[in-house]
ZAKOL-997090 format. One record per residue: residue in one letter; x, y, z of N, C-alpha, C, O in turn. Coordinates in steps of 0.1 Angstrom, whole numbers, padded with zeros to 4 digits, always signed. Layout:
<rs>
AXYZXYZXYZXYZ ...
</rs>
This chain:
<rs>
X-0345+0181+0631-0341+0168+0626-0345+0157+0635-0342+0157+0647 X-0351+0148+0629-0355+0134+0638-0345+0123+0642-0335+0119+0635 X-0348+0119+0652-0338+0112+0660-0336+0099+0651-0324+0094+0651 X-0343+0095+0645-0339+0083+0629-0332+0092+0621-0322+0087+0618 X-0333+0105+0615-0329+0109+0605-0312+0110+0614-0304+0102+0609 X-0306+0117+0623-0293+0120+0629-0288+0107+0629-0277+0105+0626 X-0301+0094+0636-0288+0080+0637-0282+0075+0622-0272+0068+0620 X-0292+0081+0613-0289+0073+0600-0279+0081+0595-0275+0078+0584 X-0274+0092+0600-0265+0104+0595-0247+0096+0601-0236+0093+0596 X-0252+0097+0611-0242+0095+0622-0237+0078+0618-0225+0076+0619 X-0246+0068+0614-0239+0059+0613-0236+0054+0596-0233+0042+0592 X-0238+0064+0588-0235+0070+0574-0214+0072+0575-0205+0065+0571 X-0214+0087+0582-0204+0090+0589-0192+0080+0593-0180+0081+0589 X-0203+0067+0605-0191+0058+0612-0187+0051+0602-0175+0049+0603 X-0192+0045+0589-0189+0040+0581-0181+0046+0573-0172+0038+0569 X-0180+0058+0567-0172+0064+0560-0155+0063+0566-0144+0062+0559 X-0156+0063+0577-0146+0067+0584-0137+0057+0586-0125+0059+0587 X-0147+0039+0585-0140+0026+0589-0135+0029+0573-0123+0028+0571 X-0139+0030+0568-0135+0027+0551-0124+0033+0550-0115+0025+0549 X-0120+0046+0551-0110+0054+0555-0098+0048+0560-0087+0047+0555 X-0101+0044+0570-0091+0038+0580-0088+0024+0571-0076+0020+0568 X-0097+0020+0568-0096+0006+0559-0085+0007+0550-0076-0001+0551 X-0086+0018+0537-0079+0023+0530-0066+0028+0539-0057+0020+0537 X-0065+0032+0543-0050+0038+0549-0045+0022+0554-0034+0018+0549 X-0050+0015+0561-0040+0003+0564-0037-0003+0555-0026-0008+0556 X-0046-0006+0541-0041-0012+0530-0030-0010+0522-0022-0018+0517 X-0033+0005+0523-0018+0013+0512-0006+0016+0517+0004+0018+0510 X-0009+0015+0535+0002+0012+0539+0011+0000+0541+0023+0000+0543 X+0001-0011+0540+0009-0030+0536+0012-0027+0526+0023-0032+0524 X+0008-0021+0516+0013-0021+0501+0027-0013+0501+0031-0012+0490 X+0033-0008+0508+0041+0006+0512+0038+0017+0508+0048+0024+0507 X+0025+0024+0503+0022+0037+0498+0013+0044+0505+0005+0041+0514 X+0015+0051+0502+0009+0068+0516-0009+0069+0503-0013+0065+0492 X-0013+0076+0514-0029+0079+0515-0033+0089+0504-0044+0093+0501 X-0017+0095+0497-0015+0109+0489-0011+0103+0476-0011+0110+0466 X-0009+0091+0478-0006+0083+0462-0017+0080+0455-0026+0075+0461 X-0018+0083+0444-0029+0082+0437-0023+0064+0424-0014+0057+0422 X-0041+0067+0418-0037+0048+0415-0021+0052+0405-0011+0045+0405 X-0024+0065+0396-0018+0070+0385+0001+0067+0391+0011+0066+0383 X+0001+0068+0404+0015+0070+0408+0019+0054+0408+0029+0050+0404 X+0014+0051+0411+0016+0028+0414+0014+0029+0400+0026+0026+0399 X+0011+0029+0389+0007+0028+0376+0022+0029+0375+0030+0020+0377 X+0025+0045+0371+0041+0050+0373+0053+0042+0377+0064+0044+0371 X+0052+0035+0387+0060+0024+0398+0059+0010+0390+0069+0003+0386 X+0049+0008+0388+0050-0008+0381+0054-0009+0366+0055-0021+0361 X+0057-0002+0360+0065+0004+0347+0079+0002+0346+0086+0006+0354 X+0082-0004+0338+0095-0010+0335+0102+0000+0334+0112+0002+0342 X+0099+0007+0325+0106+0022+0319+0115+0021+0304+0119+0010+0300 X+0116+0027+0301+0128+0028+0288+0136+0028+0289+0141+0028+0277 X+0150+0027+0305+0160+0020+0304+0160+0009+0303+0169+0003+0297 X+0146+0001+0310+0151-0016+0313+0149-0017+0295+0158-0024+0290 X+0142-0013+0289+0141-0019+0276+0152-0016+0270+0155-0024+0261 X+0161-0005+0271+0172-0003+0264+0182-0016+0269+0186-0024+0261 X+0184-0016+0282+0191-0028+0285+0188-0041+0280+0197-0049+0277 X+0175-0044+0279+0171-0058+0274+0176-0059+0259+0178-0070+0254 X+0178-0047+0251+0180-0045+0240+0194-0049+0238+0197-0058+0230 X+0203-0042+0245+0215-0049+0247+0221-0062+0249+0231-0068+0245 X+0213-0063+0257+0216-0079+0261+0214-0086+0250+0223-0092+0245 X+0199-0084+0243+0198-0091+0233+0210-0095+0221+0214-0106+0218 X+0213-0080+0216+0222-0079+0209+0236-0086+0213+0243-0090+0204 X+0241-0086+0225+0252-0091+0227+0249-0107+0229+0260-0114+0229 X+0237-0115+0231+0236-0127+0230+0238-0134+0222+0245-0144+0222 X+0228-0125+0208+0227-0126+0194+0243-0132+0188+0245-0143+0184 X+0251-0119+0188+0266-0114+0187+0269-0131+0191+0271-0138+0181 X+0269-0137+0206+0276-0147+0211+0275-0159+0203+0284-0167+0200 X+0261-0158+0200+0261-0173+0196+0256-0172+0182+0252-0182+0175 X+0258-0160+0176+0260-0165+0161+0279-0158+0154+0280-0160+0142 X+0287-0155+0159+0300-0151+0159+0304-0161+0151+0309-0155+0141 X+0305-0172+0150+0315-0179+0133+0305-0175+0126+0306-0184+0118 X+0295-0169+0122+0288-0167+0114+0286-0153+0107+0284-0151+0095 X+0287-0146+0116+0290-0132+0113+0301-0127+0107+0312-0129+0112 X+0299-0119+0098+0310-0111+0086+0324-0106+0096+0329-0095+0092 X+0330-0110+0106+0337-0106+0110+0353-0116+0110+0356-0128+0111 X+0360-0107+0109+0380-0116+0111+0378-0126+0118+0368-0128+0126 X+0389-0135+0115+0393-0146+0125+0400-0138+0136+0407-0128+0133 X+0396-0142+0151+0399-0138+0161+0411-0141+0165+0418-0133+0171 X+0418-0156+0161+0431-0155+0161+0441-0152+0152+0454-0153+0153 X+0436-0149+0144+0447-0145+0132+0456-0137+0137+0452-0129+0145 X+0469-0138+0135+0479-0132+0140+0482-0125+0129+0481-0130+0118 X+0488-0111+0132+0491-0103+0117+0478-0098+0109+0480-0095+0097 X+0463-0098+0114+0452-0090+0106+0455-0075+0105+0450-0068+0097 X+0464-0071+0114+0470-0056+0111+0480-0055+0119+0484-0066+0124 X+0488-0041+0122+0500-0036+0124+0496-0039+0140+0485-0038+0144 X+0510-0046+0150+0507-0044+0156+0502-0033+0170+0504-0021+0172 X+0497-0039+0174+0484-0024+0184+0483-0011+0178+0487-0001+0185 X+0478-0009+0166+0471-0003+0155+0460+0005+0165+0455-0001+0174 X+0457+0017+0164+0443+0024+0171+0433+0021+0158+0435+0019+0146 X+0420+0020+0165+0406+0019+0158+0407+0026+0146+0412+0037+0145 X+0400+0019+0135+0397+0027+0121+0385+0020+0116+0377+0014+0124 X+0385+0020+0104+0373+0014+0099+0376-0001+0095+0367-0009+0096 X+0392-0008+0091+0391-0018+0087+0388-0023+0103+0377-0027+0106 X+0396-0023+0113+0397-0026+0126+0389-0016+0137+0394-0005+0142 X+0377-0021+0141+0371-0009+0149+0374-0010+0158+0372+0001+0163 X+0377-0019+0166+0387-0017+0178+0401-0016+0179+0407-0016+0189 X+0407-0016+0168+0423-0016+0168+0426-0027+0166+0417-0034+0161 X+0436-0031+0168+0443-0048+0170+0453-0044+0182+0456-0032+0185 X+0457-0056+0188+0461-0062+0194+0483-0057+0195+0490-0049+0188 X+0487-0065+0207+0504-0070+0208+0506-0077+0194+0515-0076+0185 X+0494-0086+0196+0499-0100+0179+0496-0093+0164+0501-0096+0153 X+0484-0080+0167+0483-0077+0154+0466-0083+0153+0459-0078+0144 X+0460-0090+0160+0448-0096+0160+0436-0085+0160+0438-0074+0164 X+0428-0088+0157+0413-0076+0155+0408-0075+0169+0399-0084+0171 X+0411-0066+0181+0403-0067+0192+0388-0066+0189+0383-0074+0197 X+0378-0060+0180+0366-0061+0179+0367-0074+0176+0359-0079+0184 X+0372-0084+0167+0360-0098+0167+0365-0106+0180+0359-0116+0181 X+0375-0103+0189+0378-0111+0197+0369-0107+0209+0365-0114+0218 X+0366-0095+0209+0357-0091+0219+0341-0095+0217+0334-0096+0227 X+0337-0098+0207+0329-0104+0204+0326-0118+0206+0316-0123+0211 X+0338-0125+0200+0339-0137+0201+0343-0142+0218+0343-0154+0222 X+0346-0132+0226+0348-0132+0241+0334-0129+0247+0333-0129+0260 X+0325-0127+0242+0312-0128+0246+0308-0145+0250+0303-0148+0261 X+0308-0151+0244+0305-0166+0242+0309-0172+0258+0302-0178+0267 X+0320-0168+0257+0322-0179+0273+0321-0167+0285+0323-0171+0296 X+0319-0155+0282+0320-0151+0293+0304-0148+0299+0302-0141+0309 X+0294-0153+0292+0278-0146+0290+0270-0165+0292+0259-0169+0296 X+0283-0175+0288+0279-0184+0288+0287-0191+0304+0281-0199+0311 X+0295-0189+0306+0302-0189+0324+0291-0186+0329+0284-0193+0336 X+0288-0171+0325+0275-0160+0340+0263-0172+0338+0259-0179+0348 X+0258-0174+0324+0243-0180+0323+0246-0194+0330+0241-0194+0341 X+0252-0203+0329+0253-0216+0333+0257-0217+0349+0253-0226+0356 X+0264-0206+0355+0268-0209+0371+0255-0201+0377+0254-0202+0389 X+0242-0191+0369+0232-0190+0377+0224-0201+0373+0218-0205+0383 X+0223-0205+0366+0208-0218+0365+0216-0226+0373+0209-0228+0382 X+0230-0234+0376+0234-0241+0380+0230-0237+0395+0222-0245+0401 X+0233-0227+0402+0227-0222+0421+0215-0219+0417+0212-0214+0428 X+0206-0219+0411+0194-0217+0409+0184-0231+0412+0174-0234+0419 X+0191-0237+0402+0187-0252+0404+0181-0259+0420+0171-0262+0427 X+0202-0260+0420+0206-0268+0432+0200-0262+0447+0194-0267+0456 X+0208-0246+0445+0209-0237+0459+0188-0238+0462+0183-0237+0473 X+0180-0239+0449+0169-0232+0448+0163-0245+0452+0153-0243+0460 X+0166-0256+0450+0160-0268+0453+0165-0276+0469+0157-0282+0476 X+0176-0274+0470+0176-0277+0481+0172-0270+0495+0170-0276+0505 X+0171-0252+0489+0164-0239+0499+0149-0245+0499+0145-0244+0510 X+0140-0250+0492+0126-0252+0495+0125-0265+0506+0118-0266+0515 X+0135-0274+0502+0130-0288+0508+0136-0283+0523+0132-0289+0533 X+0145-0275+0524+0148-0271+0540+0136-0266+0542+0129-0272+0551 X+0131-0255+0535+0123-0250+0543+0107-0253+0547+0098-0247+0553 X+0107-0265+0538+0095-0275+0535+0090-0282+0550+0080-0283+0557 X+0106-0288+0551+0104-0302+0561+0109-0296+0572+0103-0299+0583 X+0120-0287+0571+0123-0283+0583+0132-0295+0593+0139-0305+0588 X+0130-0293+0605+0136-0305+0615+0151-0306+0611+0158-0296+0608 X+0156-0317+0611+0169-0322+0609+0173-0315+0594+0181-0305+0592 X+0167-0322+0587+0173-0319+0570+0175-0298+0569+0183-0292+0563 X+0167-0295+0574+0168-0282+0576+0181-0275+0582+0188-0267+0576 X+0183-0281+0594+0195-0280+0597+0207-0284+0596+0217-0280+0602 X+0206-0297+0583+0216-0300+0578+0219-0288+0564+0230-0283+0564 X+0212-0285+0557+0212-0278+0546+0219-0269+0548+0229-0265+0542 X+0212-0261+0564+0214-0246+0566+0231-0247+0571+0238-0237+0569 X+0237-0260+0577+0255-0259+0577+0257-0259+0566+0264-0250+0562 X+0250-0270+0555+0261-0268+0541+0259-0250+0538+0270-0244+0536 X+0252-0245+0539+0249-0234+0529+0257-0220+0542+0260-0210+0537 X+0258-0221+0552+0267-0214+0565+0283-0219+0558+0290-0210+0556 X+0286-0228+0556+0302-0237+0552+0306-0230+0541+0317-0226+0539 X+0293-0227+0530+0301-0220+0519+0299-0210+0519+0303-0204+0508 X+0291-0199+0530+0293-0188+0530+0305-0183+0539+0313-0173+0537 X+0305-0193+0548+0318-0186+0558+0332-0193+0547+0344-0192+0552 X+0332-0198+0540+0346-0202+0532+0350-0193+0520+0344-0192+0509 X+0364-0184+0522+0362-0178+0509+0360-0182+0500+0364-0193+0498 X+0352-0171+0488+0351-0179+0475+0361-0178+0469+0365-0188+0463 X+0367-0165+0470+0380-0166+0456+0390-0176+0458+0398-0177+0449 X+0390-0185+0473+0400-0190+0476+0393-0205+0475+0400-0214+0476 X+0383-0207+0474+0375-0222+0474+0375-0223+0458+0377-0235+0454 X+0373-0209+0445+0376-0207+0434+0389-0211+0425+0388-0214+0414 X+0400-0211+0432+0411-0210+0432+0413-0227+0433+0415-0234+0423 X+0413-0233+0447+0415-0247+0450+0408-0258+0436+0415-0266+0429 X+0393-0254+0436+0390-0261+0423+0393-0259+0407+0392-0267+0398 X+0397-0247+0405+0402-0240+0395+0414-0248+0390+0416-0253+0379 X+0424-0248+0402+0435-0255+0401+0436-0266+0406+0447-0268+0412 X+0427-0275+0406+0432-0287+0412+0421-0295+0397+0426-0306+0393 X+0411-0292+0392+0404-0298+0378+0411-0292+0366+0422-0287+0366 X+0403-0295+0357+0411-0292+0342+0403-0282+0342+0391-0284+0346 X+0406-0265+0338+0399-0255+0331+0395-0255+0320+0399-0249+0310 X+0382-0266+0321+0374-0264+0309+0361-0253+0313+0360-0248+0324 X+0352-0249+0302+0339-0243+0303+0331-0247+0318+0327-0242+0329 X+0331-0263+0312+0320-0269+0323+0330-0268+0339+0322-0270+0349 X+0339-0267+0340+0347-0268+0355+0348-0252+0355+0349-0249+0367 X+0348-0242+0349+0348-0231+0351+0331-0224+0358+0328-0217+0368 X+0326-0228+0350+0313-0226+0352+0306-0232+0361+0294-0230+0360 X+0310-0242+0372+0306-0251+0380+0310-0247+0390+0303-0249+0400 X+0323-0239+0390+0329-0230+0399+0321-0224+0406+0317-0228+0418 X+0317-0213+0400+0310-0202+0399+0298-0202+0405+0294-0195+0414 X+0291-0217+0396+0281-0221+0402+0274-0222+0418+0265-0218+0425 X+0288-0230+0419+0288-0236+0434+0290-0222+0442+0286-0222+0454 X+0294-0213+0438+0298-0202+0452+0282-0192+0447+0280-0181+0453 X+0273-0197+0438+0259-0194+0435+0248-0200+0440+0237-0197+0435 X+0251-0213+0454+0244-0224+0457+0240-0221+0472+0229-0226+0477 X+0247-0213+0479+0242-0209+0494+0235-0196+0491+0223-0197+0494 X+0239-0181+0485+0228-0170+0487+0214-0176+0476+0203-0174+0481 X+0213-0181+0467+0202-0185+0463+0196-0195+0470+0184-0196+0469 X+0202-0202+0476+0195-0217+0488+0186-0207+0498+0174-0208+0500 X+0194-0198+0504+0189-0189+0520+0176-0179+0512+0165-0178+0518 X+0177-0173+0501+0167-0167+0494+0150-0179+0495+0139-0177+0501 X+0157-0191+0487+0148-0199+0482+0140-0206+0498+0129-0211+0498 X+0148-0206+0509+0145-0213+0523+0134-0202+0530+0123-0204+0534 X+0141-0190+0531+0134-0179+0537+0117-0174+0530+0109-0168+0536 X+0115-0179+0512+0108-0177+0507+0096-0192+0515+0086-0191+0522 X+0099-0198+0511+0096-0211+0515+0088-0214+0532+0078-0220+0533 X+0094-0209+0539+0090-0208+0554+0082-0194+0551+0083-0189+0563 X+0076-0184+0544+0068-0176+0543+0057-0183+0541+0047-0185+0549 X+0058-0189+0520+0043-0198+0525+0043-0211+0527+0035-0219+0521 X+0049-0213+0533+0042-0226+0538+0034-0224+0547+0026-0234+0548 X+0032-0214+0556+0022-0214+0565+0009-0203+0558+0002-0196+0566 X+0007-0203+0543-0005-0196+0537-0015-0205+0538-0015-0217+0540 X-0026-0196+0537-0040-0208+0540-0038-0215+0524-0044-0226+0525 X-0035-0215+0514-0038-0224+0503-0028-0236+0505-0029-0248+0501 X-0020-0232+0509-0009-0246+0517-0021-0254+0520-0028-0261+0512 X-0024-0250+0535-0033-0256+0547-0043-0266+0539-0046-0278+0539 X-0047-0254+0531-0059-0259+0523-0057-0274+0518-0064-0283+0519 X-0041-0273+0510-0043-0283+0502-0036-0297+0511-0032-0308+0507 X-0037-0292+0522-0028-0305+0533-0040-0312+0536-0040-0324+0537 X-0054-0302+0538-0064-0304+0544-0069-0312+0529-0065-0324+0532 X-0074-0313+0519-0078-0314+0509-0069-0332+0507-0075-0341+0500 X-0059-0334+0512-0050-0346+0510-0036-0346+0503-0028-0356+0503 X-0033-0333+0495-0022-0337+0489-0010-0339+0492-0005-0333+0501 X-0003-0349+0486+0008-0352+0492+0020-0341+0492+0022-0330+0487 X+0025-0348+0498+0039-0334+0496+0048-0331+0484+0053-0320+0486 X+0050-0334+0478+0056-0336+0464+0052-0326+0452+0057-0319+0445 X+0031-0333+0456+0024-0319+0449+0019-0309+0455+0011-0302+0448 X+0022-0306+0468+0024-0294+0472+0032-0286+0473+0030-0274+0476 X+0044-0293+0468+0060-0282+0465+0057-0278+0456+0055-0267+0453 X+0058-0291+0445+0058-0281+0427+0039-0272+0418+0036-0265+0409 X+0032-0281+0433+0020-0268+0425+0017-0258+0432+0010-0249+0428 X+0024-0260+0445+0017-0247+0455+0028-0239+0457+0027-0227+0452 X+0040-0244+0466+0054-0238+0468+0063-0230+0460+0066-0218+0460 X+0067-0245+0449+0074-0233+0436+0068-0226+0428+0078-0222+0422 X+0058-0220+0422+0056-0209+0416+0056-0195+0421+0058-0184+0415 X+0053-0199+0439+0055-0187+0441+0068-0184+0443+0072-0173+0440 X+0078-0195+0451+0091-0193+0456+0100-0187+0443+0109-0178+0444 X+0093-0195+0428+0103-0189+0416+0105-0175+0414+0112-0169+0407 X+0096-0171+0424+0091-0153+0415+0107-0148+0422+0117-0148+0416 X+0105-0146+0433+0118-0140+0434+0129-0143+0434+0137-0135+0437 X+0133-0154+0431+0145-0161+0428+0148-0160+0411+0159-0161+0406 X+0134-0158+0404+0138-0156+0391+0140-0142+0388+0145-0139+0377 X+0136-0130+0396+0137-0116+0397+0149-0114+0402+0152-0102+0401 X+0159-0122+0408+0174-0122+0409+0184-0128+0399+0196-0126+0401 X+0179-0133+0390+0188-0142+0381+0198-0126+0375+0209-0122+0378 X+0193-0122+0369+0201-0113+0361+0209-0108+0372+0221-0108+0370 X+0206-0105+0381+0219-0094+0392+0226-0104+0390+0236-0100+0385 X+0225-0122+0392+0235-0128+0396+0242-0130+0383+0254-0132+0383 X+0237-0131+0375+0244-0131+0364+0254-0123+0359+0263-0125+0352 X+0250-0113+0365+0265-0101+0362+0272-0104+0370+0284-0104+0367 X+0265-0109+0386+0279-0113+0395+0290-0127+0390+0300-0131+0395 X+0282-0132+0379+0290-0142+0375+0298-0141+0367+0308-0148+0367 X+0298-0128+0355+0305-0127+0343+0315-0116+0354+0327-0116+0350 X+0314-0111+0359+0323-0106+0369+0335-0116+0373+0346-0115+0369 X+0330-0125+0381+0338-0137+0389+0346-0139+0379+0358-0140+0382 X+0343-0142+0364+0350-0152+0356+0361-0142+0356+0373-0145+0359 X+0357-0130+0352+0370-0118+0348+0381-0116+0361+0392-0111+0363 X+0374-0121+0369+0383-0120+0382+0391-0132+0383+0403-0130+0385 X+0387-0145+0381+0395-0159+0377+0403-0157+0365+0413-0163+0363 X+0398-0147+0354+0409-0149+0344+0422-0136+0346+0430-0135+0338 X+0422-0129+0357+0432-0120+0362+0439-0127+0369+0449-0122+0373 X+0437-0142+0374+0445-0148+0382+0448-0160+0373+0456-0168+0378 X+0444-0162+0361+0451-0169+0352+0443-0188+0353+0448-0199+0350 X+0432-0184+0358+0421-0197+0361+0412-0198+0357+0403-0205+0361 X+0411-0188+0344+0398-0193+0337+0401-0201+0324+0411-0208+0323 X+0391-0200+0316+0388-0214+0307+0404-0213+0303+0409-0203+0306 X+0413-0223+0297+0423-0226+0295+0423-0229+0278+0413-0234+0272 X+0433-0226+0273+0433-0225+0256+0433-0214+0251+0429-0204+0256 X+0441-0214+0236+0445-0198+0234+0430-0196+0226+0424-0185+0229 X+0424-0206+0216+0413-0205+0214+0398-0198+0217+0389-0194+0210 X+0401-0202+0240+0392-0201+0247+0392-0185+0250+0398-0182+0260 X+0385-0175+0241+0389-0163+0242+0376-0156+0254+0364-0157+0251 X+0379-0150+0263+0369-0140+0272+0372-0130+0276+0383-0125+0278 X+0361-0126+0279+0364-0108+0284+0377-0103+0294+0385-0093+0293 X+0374-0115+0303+0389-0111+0308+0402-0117+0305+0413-0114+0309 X+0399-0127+0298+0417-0128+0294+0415-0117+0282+0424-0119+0273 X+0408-0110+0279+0414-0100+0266+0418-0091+0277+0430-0088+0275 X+0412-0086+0286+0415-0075+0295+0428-0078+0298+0434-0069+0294 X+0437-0088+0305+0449-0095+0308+0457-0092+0298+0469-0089+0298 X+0448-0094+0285+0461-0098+0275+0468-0081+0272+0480-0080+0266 X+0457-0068+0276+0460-0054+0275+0464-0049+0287+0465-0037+0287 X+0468-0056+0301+0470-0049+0309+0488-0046+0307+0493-0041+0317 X+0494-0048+0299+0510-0045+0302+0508-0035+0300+0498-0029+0295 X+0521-0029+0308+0526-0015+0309+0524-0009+0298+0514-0001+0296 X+0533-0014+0287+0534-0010+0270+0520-0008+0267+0516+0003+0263 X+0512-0018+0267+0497-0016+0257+0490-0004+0268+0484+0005+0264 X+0493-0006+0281+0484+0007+0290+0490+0023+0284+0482+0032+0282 X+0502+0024+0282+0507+0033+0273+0505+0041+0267+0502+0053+0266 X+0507+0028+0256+0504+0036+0241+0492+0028+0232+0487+0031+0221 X+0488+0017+0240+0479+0013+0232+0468+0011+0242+0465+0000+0243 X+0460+0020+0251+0448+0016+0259+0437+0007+0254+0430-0001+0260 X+0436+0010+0239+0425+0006+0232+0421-0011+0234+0409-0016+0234 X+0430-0017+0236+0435-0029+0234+0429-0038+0253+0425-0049+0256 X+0430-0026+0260+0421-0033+0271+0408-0024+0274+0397-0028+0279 X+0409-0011+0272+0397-0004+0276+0382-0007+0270+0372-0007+0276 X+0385-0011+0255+0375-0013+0249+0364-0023+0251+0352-0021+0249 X+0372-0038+0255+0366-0047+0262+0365-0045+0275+0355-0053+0279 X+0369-0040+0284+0363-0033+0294+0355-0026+0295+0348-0026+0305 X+0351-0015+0283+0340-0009+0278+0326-0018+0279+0315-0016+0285 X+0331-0028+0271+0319-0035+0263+0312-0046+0282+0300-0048+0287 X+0323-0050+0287+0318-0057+0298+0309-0047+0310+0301-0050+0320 X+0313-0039+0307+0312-0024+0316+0295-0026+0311+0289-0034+0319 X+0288-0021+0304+0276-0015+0296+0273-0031+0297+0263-0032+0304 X+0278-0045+0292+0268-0054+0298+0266-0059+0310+0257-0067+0313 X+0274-0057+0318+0272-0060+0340+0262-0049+0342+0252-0052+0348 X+0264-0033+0336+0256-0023+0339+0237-0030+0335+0227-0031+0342 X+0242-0034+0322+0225-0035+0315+0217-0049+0325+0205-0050+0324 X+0223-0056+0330+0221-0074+0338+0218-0065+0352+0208-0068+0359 X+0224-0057+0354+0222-0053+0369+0208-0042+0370+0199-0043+0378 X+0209-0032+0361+0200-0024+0359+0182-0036+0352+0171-0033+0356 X+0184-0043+0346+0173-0051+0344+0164-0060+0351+0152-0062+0352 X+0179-0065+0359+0176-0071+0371+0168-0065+0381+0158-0071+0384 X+0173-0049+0388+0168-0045+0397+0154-0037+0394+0147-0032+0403 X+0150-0036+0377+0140-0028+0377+0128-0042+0374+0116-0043+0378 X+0134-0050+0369+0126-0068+0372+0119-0073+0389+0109-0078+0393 X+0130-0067+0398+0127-0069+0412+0119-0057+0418+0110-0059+0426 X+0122-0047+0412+0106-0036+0420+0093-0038+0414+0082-0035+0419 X+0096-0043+0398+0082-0048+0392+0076-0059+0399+0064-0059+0399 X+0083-0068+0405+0072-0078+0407+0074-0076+0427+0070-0086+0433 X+0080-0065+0434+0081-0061+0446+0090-0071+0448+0084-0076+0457 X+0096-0076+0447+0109-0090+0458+0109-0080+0466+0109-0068+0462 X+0109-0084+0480+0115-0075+0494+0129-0090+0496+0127-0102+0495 X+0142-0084+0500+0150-0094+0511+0142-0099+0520+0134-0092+0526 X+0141-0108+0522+0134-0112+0532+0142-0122+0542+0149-0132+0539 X+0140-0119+0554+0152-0125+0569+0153-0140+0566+0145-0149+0564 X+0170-0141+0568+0169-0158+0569+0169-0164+0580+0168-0176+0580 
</rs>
């Protein structure tokens, strides 16, 4: 073999090998081993047929919320629609109530503010927490360090008890319930949106466009936020279950929306927890406990299969 033919062998070889090496550092930024094939990341980026069963749900219980005066079902306060705390049948599929009332259309009709509490106090920390987390982490300096006390102040303050002070010191309407909520949704989405923010700001297409002239204004909303949205909107649903949670937790303490009218998941749950209805009539709170149960399950489960699809990692604040 000629001394051209071995170097052209040999540096055949060293190439093969950089490639190699190339490939293995790649798949491991990516987090996957050298034994993953494309078919397995194919596998991984796949929603699956829970998240679609869950979205399916959701849908249906949205549907349910906001078309409920419309739908073939009882008046939810009707008092005396049957015997009182009756077990499930066909006229009553969830039974009725202490008053005699239809727990299925009130559970239904307890969809509305408890889906409409969760939706309004995440866009509301999404907004605020999400807008004020970029401009900290934009400008940095002072304003940065002002932001980062407000957003330290309401994490070191309890919520159920900062919940509580506004709950009972405003009128319990929707919008004061849901502003609540909001606000204790305004520091972990701010430290999310800050930490995302101080990632790229220092990407070369930032650089690029500082270098290029643009002002800052359209560097936030054309360079910053689309990407900062991704993972802050791959959280919305967890938080949203964390919100229709909170409300059921304010209406066990007798601080959620106020009115007999104002029917939700958890004052139905309240209204089943006596001794007597735990008894002989469980139906009367398990059932909407059921139903809230299968919708936190389906917001949480969507949520977290929404956050491996598009990778969100935590990322340090």
């Amino acid at each position: 073999m000629s001394a051209a033919t071995r170097a052209s062998r040999q540096g055949k070889e060293s190439r093969q090998r950089l490639l190699r090496r190339f490939r293995i550092v790649r798949l491991v930024r990516r987090g996957r081993t050298p034994e993953d094939s494309p078919d397995d990341a194919a596998v991984r980026r796949r929603l699956g047929v829970g998240f679609w069963l869950a979205i399916v749900w959701l849908v249906a219980i949205a549907f349910v919320a906001l078309f409920a005066p419309m739908l073939p079902i009882a008046d939810p306060t009707e008092v005396a629609f049957g015997g009182p705390r009756e077990s499930p049948s066909l006229d009553a599929w969830f039974g009725t109530d202490a008053l005699g009332r239809d727990v299925f259309s009130r559970t239904m009709y307890g969809a509305r503010i408890s889906l409409a509490v969760g939706g309004f106090a995440i866009v509301f920390g999404m907004v605020v927490g999400g807008a004020l987390g970029i401009l900290a982490g934009y400008y940095r300096g002072r304003l940065d360090q002002a932001v980062g006390f407000v957003f330290f102040v309401l994490l070191s303050f309890p919520a159920l008890v900062l919940a509580i002070l506004i709950t009972a010191t405003l009128e319990r309407s929707l919008l004061v319930v849901s502003l609540t909520i909001g606000i204790l949704a305004v520091a972990p989405v701010g430290l999310l949106a800050r930490a995302s923010t101080l990632v790229y700001a220092e990407r070369e297409f930032v650089a690029a466009a500082r270098v290029l002239g643009a002002k800052h204004g359209r560097i936030i909303v054309r360079e910053l936020l689309p990407n900062v949205v991704i993972p802050m909107g791959a959280l919305t649903l967890l938080g949203m279950a964390v919100a229709v949670v909170a409300e059921g937790s304010l209406a066990f303490l007798g601080l959620s929306v106020a009115g007999d009218d104002a029917i939700s998941w958890g004052k139905m749950i309240v209204d089943g927890a006596g001794l007597r209805d735990l008894q002989n009539a469980t139906h009367v709170a398990m059932l909407p406990v059921a139903v809230m149960f299968v919708t936190v399950l389906a917001l949480n489960f969507a949520g977290d299969r929404i956050r491996q699809y598009f990778d969100v990692k935590e990322l340090p604040f």
